[in-house]
C-alpha angles and dihedrals in degrees: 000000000000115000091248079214096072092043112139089218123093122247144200110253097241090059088066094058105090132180127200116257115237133202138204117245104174111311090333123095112214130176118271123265103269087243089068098048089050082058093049087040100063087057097116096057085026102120134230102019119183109293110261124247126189087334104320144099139169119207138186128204138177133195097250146013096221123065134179111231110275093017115142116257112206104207102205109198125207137175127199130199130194099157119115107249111020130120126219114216090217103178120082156050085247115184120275109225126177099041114147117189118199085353093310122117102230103170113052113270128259114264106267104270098017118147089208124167079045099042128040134244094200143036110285132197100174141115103286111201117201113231146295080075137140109213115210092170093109124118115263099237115205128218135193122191122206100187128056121244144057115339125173134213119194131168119217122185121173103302094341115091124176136236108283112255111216112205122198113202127181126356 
């Protein structure tokens, strides 16, 4: 993957600040295999990315398009804010709700009328960033497929919904 750093387009300045991806083992928190922060890292020239609404997009990406049957797919969450005034809860990994996978929800779903990615639905001691902001601090979800063919991955939160992930397996 291109170093988005190196990338010839320009960016916004809050799309060059990132932060490392961790993930849960047990009751410890480490930091994330690198393959997974080369995927975080290519964000800014990642596409599509979730629609925006009213300054805001989630966004999911994988490493890949093309998987073996039965090969693991690692599900990367971000959430992005260019609305005045909001604050982006950066530390994690936080849980993902509201994943469906092939039309299933498969994470539980976010609480009706919650403004999740941008509120919390815990107690949080953690760096908060004010927006604009891009927030990497999601858990990495991970997905194996035991049938070839097209399988799709999609975030909803609230009234924000990702770009659709089409994964190839098999074949």
């Amino acid at each position: 993957m291109t170093e988005w750093l190196d990338h010839p387009v320009p960016m916004p300045d809050h799309l060059r600040n990132f932060r490392r991806l961790y993930v849960r083992e047990g009751e410890r928190v480490l930091v994330a295999p690198e393959a997974d922060q080369a995927v975080a890292r290519g964000y800014p020239i990642w596409e599509p990315k979730g629609a925006w609404r009213d300054g805001r997009r989630i966004t999911i990406l994988t490493e890949k398009a093309r998987y073996a049957v039965g090969e693991e797919v690692r599900v990367i969450h971000v959430a992005e804010s260019v609305r005045k005034g909001d604050t982006l809860w950066v530390a994690g990994p936080k849980e993902v709700r509201g994943e469906i996978v092939d039309g299933v929800l498969v994470t539980p779903p976010y609480p009706e009328g919650n403004n999740f990615p941008f509120s919390l639905l815990c107690i949080y001691d953690g760096l908060v960033v004010d927006a604009p902001g891009v927030d990497y601090g999601f858990e990495i979800t991970s997905r194996r497929f035991g049938e070839p063919g097209v399988h799709t991955i999609v975030w909803r939160a609230g009234v924000l919904e990702s770009n659709t992930i089409m994964v190839i397996v098999g074949g």
